[in-house]
GULUMRO-819900 format. One record per residue (C-alpha): residue in three letters; z, x, y; residue number from 1. Coordinates in Angstrom, 3 decimals. Layout:
<rs>
R;residuo;zz;xx;yy;num
R;Ala;Z;X;Y;NUM
...
</rs>
This chain:
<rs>
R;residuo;zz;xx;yy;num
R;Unk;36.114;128.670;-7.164;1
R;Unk;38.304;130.930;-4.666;2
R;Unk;39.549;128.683;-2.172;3
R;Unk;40.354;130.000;1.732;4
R;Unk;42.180;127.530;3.782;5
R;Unk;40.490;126.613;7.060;6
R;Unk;41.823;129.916;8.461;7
R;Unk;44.605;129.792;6.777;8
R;Unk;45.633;128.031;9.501;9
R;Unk;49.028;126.593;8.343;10
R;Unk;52.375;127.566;9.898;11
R;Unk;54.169;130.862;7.953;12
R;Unk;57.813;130.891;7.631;13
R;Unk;59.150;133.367;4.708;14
R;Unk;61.452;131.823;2.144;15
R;Unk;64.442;133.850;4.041;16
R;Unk;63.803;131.947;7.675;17
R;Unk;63.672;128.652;5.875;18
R;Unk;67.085;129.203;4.425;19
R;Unk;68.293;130.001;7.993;20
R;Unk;66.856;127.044;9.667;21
R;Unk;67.482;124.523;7.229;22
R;Unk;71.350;124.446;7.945;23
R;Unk;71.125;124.713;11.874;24
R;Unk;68.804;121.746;11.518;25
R;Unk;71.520;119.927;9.620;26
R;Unk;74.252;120.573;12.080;27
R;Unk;72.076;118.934;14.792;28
R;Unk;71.557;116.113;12.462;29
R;Unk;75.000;115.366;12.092;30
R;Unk;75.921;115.593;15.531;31
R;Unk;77.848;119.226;15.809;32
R;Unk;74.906;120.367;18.170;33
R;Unk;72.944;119.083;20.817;34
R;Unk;69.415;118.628;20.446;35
R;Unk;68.457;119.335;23.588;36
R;Unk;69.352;121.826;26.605;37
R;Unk;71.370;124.550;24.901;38
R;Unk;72.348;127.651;23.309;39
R;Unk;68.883;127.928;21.451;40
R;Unk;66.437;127.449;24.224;41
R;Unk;68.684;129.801;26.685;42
R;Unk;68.686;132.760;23.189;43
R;Unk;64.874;131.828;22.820;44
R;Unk;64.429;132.196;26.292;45
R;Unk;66.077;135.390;26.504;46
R;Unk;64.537;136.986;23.390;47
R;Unk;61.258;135.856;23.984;48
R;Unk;61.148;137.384;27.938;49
R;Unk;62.343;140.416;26.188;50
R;Unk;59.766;141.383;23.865;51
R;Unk;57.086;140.102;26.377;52
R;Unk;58.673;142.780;28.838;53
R;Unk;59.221;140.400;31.547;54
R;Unk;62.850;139.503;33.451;55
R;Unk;61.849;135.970;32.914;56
R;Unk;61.185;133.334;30.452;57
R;Unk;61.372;129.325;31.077;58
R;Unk;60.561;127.157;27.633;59
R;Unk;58.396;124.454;27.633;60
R;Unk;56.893;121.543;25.642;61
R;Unk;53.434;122.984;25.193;62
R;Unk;51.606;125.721;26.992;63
R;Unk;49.734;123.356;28.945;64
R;Unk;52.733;122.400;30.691;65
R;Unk;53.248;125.991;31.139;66
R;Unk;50.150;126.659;32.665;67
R;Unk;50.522;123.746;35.179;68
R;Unk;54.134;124.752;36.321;69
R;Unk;52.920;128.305;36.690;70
R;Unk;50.069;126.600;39.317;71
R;Unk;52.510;124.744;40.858;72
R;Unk;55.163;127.748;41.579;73
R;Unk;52.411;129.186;42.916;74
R;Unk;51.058;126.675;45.370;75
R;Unk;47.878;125.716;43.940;76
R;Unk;46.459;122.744;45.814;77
R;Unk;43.786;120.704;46.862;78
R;Unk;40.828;122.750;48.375;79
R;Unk;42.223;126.004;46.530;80
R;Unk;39.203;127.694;43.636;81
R;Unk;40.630;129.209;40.628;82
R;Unk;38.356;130.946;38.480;83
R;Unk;38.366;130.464;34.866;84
R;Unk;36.222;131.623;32.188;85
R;Unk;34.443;129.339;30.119;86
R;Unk;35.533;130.864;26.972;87
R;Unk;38.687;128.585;26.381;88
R;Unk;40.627;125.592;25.344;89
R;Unk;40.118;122.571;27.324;90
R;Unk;43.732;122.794;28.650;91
R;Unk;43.158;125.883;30.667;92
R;Unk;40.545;124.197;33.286;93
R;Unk;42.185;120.942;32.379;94
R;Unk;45.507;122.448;34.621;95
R;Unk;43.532;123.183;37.511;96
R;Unk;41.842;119.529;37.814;97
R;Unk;45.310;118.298;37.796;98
R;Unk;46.436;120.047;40.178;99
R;Unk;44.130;118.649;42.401;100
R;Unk;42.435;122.290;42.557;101
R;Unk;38.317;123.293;42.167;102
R;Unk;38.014;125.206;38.934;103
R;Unk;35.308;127.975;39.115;104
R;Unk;34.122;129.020;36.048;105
R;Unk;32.981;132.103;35.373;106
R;Unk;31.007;134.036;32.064;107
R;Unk;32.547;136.026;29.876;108
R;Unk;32.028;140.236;28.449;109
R;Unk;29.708;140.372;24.825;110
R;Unk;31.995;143.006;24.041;111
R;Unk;35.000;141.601;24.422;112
R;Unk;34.472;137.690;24.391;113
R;Unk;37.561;137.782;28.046;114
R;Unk;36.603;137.545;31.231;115
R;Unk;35.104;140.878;33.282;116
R;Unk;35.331;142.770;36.521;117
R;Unk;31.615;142.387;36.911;118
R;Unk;31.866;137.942;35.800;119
R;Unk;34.968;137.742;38.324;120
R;Unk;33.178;139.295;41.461;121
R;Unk;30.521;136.969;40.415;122
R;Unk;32.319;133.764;41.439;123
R;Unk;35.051;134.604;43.223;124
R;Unk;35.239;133.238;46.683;125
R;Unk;37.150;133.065;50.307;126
R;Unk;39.090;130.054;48.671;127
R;Unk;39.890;131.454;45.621;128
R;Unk;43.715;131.429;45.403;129
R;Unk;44.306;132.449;42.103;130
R;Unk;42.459;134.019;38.458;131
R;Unk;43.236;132.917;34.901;132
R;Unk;42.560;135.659;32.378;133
R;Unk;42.386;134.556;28.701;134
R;Unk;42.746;136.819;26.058;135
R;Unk;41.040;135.546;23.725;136
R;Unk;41.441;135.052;20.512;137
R;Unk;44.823;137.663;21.157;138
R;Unk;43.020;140.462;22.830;139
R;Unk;44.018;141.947;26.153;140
R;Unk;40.743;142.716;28.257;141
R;Unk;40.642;146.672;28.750;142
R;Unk;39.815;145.977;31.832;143
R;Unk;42.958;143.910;33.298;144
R;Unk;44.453;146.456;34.927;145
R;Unk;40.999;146.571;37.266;146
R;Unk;41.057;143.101;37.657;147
R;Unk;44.625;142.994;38.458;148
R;Unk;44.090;145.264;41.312;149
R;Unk;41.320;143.605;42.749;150
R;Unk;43.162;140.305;43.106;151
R;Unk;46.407;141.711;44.564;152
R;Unk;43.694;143.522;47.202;153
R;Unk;42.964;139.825;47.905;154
R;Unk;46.195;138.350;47.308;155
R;Unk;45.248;136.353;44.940;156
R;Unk;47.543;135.431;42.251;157
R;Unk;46.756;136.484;38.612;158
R;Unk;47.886;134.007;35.745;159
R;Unk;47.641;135.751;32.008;160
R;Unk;46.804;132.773;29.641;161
R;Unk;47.944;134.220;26.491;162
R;Unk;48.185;131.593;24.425;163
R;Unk;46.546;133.645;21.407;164
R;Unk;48.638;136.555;22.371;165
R;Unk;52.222;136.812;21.593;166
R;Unk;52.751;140.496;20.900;167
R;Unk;49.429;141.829;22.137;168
R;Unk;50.117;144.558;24.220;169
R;Unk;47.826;147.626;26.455;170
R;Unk;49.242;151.032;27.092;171
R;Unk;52.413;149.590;26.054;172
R;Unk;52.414;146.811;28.655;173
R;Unk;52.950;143.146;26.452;174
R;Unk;50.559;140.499;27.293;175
R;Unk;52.012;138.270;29.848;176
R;Unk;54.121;140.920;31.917;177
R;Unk;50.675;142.401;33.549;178
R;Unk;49.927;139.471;35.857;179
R;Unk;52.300;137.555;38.235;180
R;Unk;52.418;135.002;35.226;181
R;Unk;51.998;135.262;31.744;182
R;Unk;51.560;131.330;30.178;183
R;Unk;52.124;131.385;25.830;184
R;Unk;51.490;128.387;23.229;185
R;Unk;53.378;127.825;19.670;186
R;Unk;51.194;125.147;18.888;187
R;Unk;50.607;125.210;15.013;188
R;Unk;47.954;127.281;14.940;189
R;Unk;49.085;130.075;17.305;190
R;Unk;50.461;133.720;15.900;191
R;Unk;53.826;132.057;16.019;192
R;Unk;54.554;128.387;16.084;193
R;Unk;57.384;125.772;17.609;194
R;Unk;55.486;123.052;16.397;195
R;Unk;54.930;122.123;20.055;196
R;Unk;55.971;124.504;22.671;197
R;Unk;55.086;126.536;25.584;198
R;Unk;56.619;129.863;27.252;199
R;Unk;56.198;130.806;30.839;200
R;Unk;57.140;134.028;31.729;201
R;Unk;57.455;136.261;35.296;202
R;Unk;59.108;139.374;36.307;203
R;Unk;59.366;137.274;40.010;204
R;Unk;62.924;135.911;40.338;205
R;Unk;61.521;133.550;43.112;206
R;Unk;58.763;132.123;40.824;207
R;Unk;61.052;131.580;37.806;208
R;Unk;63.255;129.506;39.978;209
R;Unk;60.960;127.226;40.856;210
R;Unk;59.420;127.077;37.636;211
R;Unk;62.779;126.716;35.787;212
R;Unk;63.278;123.740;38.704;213
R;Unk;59.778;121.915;38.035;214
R;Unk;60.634;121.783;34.012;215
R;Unk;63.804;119.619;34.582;216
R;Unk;61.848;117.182;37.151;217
R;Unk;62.364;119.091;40.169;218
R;Unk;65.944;119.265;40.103;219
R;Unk;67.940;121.837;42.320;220
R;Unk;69.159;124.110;39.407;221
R;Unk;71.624;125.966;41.738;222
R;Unk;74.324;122.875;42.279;223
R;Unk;75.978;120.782;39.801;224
R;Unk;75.469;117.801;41.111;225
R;Unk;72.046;115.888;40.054;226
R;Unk;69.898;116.800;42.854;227
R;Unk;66.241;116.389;43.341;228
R;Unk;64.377;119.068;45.469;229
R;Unk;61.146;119.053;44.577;230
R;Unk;58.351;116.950;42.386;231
R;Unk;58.581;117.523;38.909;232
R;Unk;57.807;116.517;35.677;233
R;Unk;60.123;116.517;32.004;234
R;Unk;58.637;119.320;30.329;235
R;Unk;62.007;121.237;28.553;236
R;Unk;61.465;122.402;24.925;237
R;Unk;64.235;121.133;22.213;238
R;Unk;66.633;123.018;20.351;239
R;Unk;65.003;122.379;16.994;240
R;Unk;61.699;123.792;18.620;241
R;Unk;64.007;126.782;19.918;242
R;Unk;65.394;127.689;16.013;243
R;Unk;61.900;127.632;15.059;244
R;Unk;61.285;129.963;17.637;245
R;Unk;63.396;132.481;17.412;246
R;Unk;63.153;132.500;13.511;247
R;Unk;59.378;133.494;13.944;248
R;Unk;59.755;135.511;16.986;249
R;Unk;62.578;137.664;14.311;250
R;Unk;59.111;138.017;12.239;251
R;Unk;56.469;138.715;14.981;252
R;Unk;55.741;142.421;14.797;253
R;Unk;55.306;141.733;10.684;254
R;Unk;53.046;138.923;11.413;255
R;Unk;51.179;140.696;14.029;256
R;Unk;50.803;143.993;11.823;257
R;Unk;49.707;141.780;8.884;258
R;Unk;47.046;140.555;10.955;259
R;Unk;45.967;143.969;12.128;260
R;Unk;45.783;144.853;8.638;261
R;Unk;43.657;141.712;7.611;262
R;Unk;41.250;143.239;10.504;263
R;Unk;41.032;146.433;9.035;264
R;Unk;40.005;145.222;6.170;265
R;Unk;37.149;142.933;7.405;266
R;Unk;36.006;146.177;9.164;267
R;Unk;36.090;147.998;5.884;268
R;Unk;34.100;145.477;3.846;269
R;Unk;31.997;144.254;6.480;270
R;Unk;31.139;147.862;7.717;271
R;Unk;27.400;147.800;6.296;272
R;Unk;26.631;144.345;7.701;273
R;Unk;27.997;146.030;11.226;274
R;Unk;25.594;149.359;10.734;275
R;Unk;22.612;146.575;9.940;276
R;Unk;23.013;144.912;12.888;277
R;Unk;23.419;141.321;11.053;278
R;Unk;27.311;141.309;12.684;279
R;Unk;28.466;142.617;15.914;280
R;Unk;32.426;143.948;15.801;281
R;Unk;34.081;143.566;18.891;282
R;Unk;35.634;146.475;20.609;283
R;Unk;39.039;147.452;19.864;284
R;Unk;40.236;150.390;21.988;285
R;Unk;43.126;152.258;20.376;286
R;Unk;45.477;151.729;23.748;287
R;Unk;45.230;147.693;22.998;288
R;Unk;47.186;145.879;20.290;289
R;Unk;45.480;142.909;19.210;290
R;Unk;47.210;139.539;18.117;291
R;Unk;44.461;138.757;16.080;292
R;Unk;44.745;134.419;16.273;293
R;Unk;41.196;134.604;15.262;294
R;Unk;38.702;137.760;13.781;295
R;Unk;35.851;137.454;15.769;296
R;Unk;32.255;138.276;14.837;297
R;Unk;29.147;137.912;16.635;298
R;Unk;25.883;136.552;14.645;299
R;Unk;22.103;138.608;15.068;300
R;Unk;20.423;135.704;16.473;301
R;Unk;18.290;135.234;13.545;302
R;Unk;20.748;133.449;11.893;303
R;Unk;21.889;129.838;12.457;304
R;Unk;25.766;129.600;12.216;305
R;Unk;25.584;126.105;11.447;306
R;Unk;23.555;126.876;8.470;307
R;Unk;26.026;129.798;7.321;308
R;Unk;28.546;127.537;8.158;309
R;Unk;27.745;125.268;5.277;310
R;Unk;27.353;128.429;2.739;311
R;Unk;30.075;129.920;3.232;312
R;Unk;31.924;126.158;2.691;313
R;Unk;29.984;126.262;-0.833;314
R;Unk;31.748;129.070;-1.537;315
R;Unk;35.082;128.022;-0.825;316
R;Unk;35.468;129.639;2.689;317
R;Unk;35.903;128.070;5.939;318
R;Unk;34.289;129.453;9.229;319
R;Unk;34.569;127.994;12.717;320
R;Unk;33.856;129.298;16.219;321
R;Unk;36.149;128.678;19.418;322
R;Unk;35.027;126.808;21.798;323
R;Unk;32.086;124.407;21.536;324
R;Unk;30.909;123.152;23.597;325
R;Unk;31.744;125.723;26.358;326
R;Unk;34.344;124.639;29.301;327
R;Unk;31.970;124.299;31.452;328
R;Unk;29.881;121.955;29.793;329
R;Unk;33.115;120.167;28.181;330
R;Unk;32.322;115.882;29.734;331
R;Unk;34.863;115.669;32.192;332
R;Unk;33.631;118.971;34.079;333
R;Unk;30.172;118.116;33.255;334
R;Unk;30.151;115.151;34.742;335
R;Unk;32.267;115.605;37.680;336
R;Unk;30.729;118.815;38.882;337
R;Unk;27.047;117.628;37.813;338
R;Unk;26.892;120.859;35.369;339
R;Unk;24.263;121.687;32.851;340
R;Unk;23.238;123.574;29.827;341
R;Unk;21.882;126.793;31.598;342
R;Unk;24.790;127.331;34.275;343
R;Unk;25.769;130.408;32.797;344
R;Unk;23.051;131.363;30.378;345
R;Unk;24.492;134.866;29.410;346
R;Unk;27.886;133.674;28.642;347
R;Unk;26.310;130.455;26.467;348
R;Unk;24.073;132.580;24.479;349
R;Unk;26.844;134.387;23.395;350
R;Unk;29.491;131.529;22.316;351
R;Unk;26.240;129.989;20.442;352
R;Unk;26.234;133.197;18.656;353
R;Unk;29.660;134.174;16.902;354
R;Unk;31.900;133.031;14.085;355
R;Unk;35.352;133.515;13.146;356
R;Unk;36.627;134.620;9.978;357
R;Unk;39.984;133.163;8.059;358
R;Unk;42.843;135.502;9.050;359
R;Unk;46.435;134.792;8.180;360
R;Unk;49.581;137.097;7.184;361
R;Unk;49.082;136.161;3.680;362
R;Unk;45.726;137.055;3.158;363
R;Unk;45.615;139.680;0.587;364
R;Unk;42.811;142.821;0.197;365
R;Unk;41.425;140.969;-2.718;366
R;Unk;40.780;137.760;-0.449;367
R;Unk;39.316;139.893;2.160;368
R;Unk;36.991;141.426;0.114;369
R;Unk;35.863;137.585;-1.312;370
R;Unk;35.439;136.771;1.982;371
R;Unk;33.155;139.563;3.255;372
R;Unk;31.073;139.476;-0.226;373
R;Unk;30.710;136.133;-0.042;374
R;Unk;29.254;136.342;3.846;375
R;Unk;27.275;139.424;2.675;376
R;Unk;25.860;137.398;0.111;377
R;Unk;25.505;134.678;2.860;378
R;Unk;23.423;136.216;5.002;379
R;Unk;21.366;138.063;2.642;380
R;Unk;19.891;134.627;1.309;381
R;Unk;19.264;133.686;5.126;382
R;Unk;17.609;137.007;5.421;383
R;Unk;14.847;136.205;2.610;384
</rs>
């Protein structure tokens, strides 16, 4: 039986980077680098802010820590909202509770699975002191640059959590150089991986000071000495984490263009079950360049995804969905902020209601076209 790995999840280096790494990592092992604080974070730094069109990069452990220094630099605090939509990991909302902040969560757009114009005005308030978009799943909302507008008319600070986006980009503009901070992750998973590791990135010279400061523990980076200015926690990235970097960052625009192509093909195969109404295709406006972390599909509501789920397993193919349960109605906001099933019922019928498909740079035509038979054949037998 054809096998597809869990969405071909694994991390891709090509033989080539592994012969390049391999020997750096040995001269760290033997002592003629440091592992920490050096040439490789300050390069990935560098590169990185450079193909993410920003002035600015600062490495980090893990985009969460990212996320939080980028709420920090900006003043989030106690008594502050900060909307969030509910389509996300746990770490996004996570940040804000930690900050001693009142997340807000708002619904997400069917067509586009990010947050909306129409979801933001829905929740925003007079305490509202900053917006986290997510592009989800590696897709810029086409409608950030309307949502960026209405939050500087409110001076309200826009964070870009673009964890699935590395190389995602609309009318040219990368994702992460739109708002006033763009926050990435290289966990595993991601489009390109560190292992662990985070990226925050700003065109604002102030805000990359502090958050360059609040990495190192809130140490004064502008004096030699050892000084202390501010509260901060250790959240630097190593230099092994930094080779890895840069070696897949050297491969990103093949990676992301493999991925695009992987797409294309789902939309080729899949293109009856699309005309029948049995899937629902995203949109994908030609000014936006999609990461594609996941290949999203929405499910006719006749069919139980659980149930396909378990098919499509039979027949060697693994399907998820991303994120269940919801933010909102994750425990720890549940139960603080006395939340239930039904506080956004637009936004929940849709995440009940999608799946996502394996996609990975080595997926080939052939296992494309496995996959979409196999989920044509799927929901044929659900359709009896």
């Amino acid at each position: 039986m054809t096998k597809i790995n869990y969405h071909m999840a694994a991390p891709y280096f090509p033989d080539e980077e592994i012969e390049k790494i391999l020997p750096l990592f040995r001269e760290i092992l033997e002592g003629k680098r440091p592992l920490s604080q050096s040439e490789f974070v300050r390069e990935f730094e560098r590169a990185f802010a450079a193909m993410a069109g920003c002035r600015y990069a600062v490495a980090t452990n893990s985009c969460s820590a990212a996320l939080e220094i980028a709420l920090r630099c900006l003043n989030i605090a106690s008594g502050d909202d900060v909307v969030v939509p509910v389509e996300t990991f746990i770490a996004t909302g996570a940040t804000i509770l930690r900050e001693g902040a009142n997340p807000v969560f708002a619904g997400i757009s069917p067509e586009t699975f990010c947050l909306s114009l129409k979801t933001l005005k829905a929740v925003v308030t007079p305490k509202t002191k900053a917006v986290i978009i997510v592009h989800m799943a590696g897709f810029i909302s086409p409608e950030i640059f309307e949502i960026r507008n209405f939050c500087r008319e409110r001076d309200i600070a826009l964070i870009e959590d673009a964890a699935h986006a590395p190389g995602a980009a609309i009318n040219g503009e990368k994702a992460g150089s739109i708002g006033d901070i763009g926050c990435f992750s290289f966990y595993p998973t991601k489009v390109m991986t560190t292992a662990e590791g985070g990226m925050f990135v700003t065109n604002n010279e102030s805000l990359y000071e502090l958050a360059n400061s609040y990495r190192h523990r809130g140490r004064d980076m502008s004096v030699k000495m050892e000084c202390y200015s501010r509260l901060g926690t250790n959240n630097r990235m190593t230099e092994f984490s930094a080779i890895l970097g840069l070696s897949q960052l050297s491969c990103l625009n093949e990676f992301t263009d493999k991925r695009n192509r992987v797409a294309d093909y789902y939309g080729e195969f899949l293109a009856e079950l699309f005309v029948q109404g049995k899937l629902n295709k995203l949109v994908k406006p030609e000014n936006i360049r999609h990461a594609y972390w996941r290949f999203i599909v929405g499910l006719a509501k006749q069919f139980d995804r659980v149930e396909v789920q378990k098919l499509m397993k039979k027949k060697g193919v693994a399907v998820d969905w991303a994120y269940d349960p919801p933010l909102h109605l994750q425990p720890v906001f549940r139960h603080r902020f006395n939340i239930s099933e039904g506080y956004l019922p637009e936004t929940e019928g849709i995440m009940k209601h999608f799946i996502c498909l394996p996609i990975h740079p080595l997926l080939t035509r052939e296992d494309i076209a496995y996959i979409s038979s196999s989920l044509i054949e799927v929901l044929e037998s659900l359709s009896e």
